[in-house]
VOVEXMAR-984408 format. One record per residue (C-alpha): residue in three letters; z, y, x. Coordinates in nm, 3 decimals. Example, Ala and Ser with C-alpha at 12.3 -4.5 7.8 and 13.67 -1.06 7.14 Angstrom:
[atom 'Ala', [0.780, -0.450, 1.230]]
[atom 'Ser', [0.714, -0.106, 1.367]]
//
This chain:
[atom 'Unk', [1.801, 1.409, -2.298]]
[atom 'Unk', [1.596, 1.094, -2.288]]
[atom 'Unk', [1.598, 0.766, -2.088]]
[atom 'Unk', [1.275, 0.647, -1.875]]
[atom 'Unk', [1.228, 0.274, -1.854]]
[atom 'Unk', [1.033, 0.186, -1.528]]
[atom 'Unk', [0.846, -0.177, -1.533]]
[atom 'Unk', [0.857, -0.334, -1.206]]
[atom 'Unk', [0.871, -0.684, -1.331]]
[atom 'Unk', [0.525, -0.757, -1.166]]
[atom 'Unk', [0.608, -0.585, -0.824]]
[atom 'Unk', [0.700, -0.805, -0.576]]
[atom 'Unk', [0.636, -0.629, -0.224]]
[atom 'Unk', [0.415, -0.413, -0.016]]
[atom 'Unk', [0.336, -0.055, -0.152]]
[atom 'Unk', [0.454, -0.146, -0.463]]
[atom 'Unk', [0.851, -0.171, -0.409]]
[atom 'Unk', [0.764, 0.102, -0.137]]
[atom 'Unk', [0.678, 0.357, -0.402]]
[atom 'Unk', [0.963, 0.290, -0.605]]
[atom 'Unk', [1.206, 0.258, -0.325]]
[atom 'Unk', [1.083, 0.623, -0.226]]
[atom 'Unk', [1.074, 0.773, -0.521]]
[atom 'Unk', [1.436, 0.671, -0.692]]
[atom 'Unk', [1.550, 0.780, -0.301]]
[atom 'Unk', [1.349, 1.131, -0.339]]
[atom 'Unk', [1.502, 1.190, -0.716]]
[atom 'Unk', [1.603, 1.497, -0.745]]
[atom 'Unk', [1.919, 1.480, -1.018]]
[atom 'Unk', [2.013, 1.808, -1.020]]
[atom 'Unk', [1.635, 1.903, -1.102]]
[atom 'Unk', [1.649, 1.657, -1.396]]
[atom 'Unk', [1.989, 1.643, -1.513]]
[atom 'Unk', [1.966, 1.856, -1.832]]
[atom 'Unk', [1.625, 1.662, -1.892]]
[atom 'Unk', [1.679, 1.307, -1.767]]
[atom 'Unk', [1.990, 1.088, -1.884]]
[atom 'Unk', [1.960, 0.791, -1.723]]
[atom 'Unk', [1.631, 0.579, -1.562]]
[atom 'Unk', [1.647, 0.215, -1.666]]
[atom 'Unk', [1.446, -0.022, -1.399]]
[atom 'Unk', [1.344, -0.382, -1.519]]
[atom 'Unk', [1.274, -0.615, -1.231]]
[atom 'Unk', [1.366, -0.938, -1.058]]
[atom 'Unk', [1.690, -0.920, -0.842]]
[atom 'Unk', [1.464, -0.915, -0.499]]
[atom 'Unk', [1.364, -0.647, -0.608]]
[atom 'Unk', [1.675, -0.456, -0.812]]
[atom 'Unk', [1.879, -0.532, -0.492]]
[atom 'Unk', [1.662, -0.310, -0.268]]
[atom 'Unk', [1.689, -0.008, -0.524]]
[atom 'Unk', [1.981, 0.224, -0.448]]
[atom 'Unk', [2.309, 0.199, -0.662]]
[atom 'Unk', [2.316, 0.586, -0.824]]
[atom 'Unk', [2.485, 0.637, -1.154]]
[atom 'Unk', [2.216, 0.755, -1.344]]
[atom 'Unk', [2.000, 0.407, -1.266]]
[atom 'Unk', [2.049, 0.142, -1.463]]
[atom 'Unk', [1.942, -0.178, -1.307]]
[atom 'Unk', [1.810, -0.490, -1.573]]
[atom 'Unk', [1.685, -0.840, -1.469]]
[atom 'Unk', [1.654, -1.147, -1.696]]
[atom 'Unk', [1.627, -1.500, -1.562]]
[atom 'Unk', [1.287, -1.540, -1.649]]
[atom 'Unk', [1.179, -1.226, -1.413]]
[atom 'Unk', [1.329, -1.428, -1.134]]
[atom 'Unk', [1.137, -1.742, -1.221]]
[atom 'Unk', [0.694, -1.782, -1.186]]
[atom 'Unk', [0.429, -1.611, -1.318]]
[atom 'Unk', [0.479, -1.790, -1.648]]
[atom 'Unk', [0.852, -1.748, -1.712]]
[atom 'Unk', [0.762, -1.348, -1.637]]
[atom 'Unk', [0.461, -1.362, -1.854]]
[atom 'Unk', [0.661, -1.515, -2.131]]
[atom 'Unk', [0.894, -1.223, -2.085]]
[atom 'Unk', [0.670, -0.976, -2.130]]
[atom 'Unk', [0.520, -1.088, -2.439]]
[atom 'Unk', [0.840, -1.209, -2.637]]
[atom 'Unk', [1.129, -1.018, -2.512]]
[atom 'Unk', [1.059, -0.683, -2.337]]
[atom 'Unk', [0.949, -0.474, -2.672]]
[atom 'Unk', [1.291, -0.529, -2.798]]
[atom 'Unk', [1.444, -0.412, -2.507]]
[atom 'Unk', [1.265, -0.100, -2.502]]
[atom 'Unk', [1.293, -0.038, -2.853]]
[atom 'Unk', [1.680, -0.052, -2.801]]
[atom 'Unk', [1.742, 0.105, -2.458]]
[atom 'Unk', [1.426, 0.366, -2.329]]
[atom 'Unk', [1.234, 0.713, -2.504]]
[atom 'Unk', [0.933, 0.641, -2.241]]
[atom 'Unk', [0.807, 0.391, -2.019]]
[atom 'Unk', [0.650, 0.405, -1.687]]
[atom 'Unk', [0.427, 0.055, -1.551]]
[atom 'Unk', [0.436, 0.084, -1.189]]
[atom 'Unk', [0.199, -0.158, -1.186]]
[atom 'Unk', [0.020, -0.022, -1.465]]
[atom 'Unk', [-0.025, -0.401, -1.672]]
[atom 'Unk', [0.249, -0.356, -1.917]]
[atom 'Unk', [0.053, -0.523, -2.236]]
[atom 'Unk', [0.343, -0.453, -2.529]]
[atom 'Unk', [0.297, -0.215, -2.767]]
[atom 'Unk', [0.625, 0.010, -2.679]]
[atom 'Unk', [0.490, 0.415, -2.657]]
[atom 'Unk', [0.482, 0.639, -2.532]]
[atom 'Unk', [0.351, 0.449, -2.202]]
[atom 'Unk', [0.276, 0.628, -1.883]]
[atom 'Unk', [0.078, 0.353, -1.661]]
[atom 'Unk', [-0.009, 0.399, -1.276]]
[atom 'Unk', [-0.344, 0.210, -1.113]]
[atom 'Unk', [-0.247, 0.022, -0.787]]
[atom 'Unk', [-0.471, -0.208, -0.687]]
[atom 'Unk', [-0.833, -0.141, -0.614]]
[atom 'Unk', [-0.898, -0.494, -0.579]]
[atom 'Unk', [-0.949, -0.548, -0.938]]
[atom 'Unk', [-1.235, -0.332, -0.949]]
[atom 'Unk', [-1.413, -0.404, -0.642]]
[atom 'Unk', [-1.550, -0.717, -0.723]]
[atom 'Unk', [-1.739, -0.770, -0.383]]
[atom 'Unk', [-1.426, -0.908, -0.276]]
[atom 'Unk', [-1.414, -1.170, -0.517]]
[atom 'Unk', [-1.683, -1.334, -0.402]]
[atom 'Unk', [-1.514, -1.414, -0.080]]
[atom 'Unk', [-1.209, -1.570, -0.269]]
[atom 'Unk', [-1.310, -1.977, -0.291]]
[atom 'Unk', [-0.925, -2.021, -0.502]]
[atom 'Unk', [-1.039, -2.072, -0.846]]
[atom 'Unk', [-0.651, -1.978, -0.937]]
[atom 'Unk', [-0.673, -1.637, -0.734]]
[atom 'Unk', [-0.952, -1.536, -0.915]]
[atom 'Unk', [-0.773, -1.593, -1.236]]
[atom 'Unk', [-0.494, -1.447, -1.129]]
[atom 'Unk', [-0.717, -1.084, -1.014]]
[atom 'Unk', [-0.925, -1.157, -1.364]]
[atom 'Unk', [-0.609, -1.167, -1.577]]
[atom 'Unk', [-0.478, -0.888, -1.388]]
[atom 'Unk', [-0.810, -0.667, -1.464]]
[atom 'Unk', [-0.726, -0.739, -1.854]]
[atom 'Unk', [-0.405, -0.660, -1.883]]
[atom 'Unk', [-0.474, -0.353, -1.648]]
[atom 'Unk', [-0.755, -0.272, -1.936]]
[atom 'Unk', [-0.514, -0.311, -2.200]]
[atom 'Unk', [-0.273, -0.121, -2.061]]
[atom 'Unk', [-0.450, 0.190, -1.967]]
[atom 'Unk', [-0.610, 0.188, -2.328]]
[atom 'Unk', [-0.268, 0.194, -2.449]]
[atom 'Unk', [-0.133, 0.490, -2.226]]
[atom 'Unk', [-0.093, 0.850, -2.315]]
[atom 'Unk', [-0.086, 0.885, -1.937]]
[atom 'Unk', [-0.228, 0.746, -1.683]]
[atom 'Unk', [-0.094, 0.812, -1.236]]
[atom 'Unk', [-0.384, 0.784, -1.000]]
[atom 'Unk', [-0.277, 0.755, -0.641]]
[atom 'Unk', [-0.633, 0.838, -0.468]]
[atom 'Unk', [-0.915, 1.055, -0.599]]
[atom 'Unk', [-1.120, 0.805, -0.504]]
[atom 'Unk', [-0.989, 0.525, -0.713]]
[atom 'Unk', [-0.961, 0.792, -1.031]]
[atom 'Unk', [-1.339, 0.822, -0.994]]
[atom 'Unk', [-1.427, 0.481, -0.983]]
[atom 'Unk', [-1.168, 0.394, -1.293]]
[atom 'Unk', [-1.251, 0.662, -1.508]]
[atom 'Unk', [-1.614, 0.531, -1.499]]
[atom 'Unk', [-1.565, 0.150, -1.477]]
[atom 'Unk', [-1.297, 0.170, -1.814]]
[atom 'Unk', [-1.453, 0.538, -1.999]]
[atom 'Unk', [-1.135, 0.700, -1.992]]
[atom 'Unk', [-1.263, 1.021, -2.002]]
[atom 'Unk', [-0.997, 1.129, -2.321]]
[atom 'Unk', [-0.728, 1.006, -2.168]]
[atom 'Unk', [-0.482, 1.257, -1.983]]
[atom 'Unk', [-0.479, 1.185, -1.626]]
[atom 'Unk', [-0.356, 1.279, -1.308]]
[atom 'Unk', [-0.400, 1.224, -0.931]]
[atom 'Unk', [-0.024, 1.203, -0.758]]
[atom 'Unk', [-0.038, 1.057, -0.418]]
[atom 'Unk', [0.214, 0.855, -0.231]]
[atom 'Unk', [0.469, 1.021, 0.038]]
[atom 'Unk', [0.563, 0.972, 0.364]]
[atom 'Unk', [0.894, 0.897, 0.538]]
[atom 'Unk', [1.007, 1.122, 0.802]]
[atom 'Unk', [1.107, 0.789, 0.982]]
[atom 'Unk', [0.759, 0.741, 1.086]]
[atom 'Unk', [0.716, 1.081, 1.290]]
[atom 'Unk', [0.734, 0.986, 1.637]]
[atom 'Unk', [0.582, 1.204, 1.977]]
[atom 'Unk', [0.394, 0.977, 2.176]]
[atom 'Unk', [0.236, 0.998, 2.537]]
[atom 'Unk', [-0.122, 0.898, 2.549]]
[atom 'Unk', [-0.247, 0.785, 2.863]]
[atom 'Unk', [-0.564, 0.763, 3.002]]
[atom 'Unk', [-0.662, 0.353, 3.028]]
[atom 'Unk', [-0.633, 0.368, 3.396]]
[atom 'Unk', [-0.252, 0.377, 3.359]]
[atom 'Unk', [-0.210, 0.036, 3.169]]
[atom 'Unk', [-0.303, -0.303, 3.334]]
[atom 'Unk', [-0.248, -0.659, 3.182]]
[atom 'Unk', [0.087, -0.666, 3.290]]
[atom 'Unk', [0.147, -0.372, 3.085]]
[atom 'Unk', [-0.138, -0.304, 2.891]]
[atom 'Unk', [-0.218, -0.052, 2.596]]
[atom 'Unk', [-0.144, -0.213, 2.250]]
[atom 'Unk', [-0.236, -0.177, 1.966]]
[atom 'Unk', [-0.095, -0.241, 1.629]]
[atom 'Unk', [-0.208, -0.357, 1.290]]
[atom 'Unk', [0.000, -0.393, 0.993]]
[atom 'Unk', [-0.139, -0.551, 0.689]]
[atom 'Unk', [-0.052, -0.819, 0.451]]
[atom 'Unk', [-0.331, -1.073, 0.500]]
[atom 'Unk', [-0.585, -1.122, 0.275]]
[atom 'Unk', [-0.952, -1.215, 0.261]]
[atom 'Unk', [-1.031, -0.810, 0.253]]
[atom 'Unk', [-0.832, -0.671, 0.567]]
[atom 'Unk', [-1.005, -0.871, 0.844]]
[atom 'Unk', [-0.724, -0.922, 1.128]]
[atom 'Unk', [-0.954, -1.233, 1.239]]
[atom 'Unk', [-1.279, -0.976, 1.338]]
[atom 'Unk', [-0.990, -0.780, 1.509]]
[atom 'Unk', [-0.854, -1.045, 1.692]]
[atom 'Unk', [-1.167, -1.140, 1.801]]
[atom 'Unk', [-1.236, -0.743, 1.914]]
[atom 'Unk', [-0.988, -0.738, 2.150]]
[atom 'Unk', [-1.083, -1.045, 2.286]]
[atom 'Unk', [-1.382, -0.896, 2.409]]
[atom 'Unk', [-1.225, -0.554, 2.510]]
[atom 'Unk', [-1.022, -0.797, 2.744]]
[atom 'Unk', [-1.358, -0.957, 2.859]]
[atom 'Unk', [-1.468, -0.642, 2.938]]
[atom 'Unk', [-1.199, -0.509, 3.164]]
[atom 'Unk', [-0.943, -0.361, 2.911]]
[atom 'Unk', [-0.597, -0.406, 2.941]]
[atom 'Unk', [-0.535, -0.484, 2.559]]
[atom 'Unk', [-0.310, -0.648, 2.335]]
[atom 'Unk', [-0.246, -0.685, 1.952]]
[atom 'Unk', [0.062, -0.698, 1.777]]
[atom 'Unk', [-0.022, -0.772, 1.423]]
[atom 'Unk', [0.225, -0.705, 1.094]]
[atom 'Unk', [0.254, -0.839, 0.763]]
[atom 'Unk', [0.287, -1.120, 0.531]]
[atom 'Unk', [-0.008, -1.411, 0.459]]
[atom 'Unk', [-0.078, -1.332, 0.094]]
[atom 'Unk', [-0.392, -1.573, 0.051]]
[atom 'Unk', [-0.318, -1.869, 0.283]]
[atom 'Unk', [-0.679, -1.942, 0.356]]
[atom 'Unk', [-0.711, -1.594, 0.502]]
[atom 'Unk', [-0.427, -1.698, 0.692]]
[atom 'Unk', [-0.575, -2.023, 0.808]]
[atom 'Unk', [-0.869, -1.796, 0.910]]
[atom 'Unk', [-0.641, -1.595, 1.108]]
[atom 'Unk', [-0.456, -1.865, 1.299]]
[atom 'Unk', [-0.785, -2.050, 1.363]]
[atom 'Unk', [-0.875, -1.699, 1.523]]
[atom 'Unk', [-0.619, -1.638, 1.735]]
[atom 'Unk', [-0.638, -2.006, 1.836]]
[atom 'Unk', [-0.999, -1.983, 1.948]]
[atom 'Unk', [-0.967, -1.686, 2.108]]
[atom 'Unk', [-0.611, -1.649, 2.253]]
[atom 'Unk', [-0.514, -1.996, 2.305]]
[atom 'Unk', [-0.276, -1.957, 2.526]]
[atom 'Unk', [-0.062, -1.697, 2.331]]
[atom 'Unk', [-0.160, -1.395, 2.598]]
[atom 'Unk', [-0.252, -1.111, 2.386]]
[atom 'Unk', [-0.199, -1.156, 2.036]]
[atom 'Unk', [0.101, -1.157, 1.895]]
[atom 'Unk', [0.187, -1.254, 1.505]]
[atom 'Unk', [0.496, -1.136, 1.382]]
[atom 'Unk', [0.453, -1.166, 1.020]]
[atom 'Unk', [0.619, -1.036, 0.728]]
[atom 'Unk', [0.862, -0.721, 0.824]]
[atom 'Unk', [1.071, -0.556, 0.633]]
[atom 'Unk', [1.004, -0.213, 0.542]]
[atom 'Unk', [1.362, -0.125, 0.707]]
[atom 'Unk', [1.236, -0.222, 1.030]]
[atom 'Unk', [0.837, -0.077, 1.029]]
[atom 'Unk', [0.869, 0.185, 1.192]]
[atom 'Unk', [1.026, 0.021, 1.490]]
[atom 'Unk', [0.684, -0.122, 1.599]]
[atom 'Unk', [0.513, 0.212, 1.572]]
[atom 'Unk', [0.776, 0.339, 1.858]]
[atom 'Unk', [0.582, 0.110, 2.100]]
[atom 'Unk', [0.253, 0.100, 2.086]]
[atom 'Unk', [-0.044, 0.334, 2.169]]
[atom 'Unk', [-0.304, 0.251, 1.922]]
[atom 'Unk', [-0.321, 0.173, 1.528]]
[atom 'Unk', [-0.586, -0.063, 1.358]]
[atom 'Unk', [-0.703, -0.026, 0.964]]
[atom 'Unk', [-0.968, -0.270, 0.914]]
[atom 'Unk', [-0.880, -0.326, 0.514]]
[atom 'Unk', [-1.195, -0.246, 0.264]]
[atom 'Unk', [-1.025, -0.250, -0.032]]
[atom 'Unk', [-0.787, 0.019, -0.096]]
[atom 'Unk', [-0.619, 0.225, -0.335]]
[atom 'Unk', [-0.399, 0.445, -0.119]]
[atom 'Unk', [-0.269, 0.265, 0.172]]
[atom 'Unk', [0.088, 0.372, 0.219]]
[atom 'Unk', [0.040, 0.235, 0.564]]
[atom 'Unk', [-0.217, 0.399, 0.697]]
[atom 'Unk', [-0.052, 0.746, 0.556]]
[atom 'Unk', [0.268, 0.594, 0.802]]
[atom 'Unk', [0.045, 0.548, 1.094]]
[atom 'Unk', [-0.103, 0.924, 1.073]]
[atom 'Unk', [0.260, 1.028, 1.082]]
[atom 'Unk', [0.325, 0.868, 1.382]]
[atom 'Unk', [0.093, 1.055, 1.610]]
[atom 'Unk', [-0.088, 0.775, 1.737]]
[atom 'Unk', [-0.480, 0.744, 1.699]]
[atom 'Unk', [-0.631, 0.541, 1.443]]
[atom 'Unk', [-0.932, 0.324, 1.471]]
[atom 'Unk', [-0.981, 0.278, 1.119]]
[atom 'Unk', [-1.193, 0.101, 0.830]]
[atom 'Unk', [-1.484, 0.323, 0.721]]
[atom 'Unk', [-1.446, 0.219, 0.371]]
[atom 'Unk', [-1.382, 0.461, 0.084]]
[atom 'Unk', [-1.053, 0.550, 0.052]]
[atom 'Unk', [-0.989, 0.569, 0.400]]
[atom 'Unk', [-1.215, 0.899, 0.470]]
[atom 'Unk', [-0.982, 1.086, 0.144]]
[atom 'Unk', [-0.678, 1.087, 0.400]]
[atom 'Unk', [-0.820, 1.052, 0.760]]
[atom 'Unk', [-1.107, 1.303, 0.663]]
[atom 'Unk', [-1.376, 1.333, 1.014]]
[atom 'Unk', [-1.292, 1.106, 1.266]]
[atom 'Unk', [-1.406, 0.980, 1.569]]
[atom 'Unk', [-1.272, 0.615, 1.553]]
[atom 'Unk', [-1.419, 0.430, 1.195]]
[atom 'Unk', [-1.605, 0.089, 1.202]]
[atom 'Unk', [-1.736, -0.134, 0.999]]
[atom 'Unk', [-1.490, -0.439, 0.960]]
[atom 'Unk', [-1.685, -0.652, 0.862]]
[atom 'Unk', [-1.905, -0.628, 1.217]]
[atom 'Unk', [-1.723, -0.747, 1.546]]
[atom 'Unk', [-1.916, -0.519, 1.780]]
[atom 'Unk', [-1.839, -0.196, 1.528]]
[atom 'Unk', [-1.467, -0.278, 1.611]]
[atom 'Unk', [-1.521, -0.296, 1.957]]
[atom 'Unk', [-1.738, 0.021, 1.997]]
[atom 'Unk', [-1.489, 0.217, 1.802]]
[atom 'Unk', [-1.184, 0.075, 2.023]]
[atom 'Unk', [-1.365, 0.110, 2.348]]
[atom 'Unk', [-1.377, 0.485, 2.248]]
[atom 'Unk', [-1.039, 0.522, 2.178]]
[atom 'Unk', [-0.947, 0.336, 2.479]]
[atom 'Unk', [-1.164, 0.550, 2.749]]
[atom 'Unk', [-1.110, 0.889, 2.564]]
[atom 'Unk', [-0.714, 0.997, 2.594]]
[atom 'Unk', [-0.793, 1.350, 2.514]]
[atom 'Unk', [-0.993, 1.264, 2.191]]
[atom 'Unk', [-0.687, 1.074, 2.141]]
[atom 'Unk', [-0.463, 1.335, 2.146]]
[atom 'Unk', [-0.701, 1.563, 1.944]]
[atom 'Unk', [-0.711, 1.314, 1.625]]
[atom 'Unk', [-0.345, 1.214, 1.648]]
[atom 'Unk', [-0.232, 1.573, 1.572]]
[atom 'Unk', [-0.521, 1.602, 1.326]]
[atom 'Unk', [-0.349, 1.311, 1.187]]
[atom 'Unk', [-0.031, 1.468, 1.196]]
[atom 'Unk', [-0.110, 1.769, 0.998]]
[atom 'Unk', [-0.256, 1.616, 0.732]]
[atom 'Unk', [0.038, 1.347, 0.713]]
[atom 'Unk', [0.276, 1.657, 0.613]]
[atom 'Unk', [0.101, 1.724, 0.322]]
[atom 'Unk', [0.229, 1.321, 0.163]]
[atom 'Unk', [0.571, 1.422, 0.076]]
[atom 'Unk', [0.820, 1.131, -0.102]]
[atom 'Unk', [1.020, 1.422, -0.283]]
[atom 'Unk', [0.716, 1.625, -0.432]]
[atom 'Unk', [0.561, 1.254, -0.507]]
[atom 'Unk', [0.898, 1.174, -0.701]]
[atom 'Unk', [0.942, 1.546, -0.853]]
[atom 'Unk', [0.549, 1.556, -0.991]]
[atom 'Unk', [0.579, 1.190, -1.126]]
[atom 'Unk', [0.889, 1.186, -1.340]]
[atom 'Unk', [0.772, 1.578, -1.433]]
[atom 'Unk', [0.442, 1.442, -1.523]]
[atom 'Unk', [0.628, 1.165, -1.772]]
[atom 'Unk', [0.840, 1.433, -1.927]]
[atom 'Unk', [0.538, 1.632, -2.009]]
[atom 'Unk', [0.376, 1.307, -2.185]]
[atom 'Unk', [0.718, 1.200, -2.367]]
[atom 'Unk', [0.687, 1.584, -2.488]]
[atom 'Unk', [0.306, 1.585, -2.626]]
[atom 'Unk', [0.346, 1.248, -2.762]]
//
């Protein structure tokens, strides 16, 4: 019987406490009960308080993990070890930057942003940068350190392996899941239905960041409207790096001054989610920089067409589509939307397309195949 730490002491939202929500919900104890005695999670109470109470998780915070960057960092490199030492057999990092020396270590790669550096150069924050170059070297130190190492996308496994040589290392591609509270059946009109007093909307959720372009969308359906179409945009999610958020509310101030079509609702709790995808018609993915985007996997459950970034990942999990654009070019959004908008049967076609493929992104294999995978490193190690 052994006991699995799990780092989340650097998670603080989005896919992150998604994926561990999911799979401590998609445990399966009776599977793991002669194996598994008891999963210890170290994390700040935000996040502790949205993990389940079950009595084989232990729950551990510290004030310092419920402090800044610093207090966490100081943490990590003076206290954690001894906790492991005295309470776990293995740990998993969630976030894969645990930097200790505790083993065996099982380490998962999350954000793509470290690695594709053309996004740095649109960052002007001199401390954001630090904070994604420190990231990339504790990230390097950690995956050195790992006798395992949890890819979530083929396509970030490729571009890992090669950037950090870790050809000897074992390694293994486990996606992300789906919840079955994002499979909806929706009606899809054709565009001669809606009018501006009830137009067709569409919906992007994204934290906002200098890589997921909500202002060039914004600006999209601004001209859809100028051309005829009965459009509106309800956007989702959280201002991460406020100067793309100044970007965005200088957008929607130039070109919906008078609050008609674009509505900002901000951060949402992942509770709530899938109550916006009840209502709308259409989905928007205009991030470049992705690892797997659990929400994108969310809107192909929904059964609701996806105009979509044309940036690797997104092609791994939406496969052929009719609907991709370049973000980072206005009238690529526009094209794209203006053939979702006049085509209801292609509509219909790539939402069940969609569909399909969405089964296959299952929470409880996801959960099952990750803590399997850390018994079989605790094992050879």
């Amino acid at each position: 019987m052994m006991v699995i730490g799990i780092d989340a002491t650097n998670i603080g939202g989005g896919g992150g406490i998604t994926h561990l929500i999911e799979i401590i919900n998609n445990y399966d104890y009776y599977y793991f009960k002669n194996k598994v005695s008891k999963i210890i999670i170290f994390g700040s109470e935000k996040v502790l308080n949205q993990i389940p109470e079950k009595d084989y998780i232990e729950k551990f915070t510290d004030p310092l993990l419920n402090s800044n960057i610093l207090y966490r960092f100081y943490f990590q490199l003076f206290k954690f070890d001894k906790l492991l030492a005295n309470k776990c057999d293995i740990l998993l990092s969630l976030t894969g930057d645990y930097f200790g020396d505790f083993k065996p270590l099982v380490s998962m790669s999350r954000n793509m942003l470290l690695y594709e550096k053309s996004n740095w150069k649109l960052i002007s924050d001199k401390k954001e940068l630090f904070k994604f170059w420190s990231s990339l070297q504790k990230q390097k130190i950690c995956f050195r350190k790992s006798s395992g190492i949890i890819f979530i996308s083929y396509f970030a496994k490729s571009v890992i392996v090669k950037e950090l040589k870790l050809i000897e290392k074992d390694l293994v591609v486990i996606p992300h899941g789906v919840s079955t509270k994002f499979f909806f059946n929706h009606i899809h009109n054709p565009i001669e239905y809606y009018t501006f007093d009830f137009p067709f909307k569409f919906l992007y959720v994204s934290t906002v960041h200098v890589y997921k372009h909500q202002w060039n969308v914004v600006q999209a359906i601004y001209e859809l409207r100028k051309k005829g179409f009965p459009v509106e945009l309800h956007l989702v999610g959280g201002v991460i790096y406020q100067p793309a958020g100044d970007k965005l509310n200088k957008s929607i101030k130039k070109f919906d001054s008078k609050n008609e079509f674009v509505f900002n609702h901000g951060h949402v709790s992942y509770n709530q989610i899938q109550d916006f995808y009840k209502t709308v018609n259409g989905i928007i993915f205009a991030s470049t920089c992705e690892n797997m985007p659990n929400i994108l996997i969310e809107s192909m459950a929904s059964g609701i067409p996806i105009a979509c970034s044309d940036k690797n990942p997104m092609p791994e999990f939406l496969g052929d589509s009719n609907f991709y654009f370049n973000s980072h070019d206005v009238n690529s959004i526009v094209r794209s939307l203006e053939i979702v908008l006049r085509n209801p049967d292609l509509r219909i076609h790539e939402a069940k397309n969609n569909l399909v493929k969405s089964t296959s992104y299952n929470w409880a294999l996801t959960s099952k195949n990750t803590f399997n995978y850390i018994l079989k490193i605790y094992k050879e190690s």
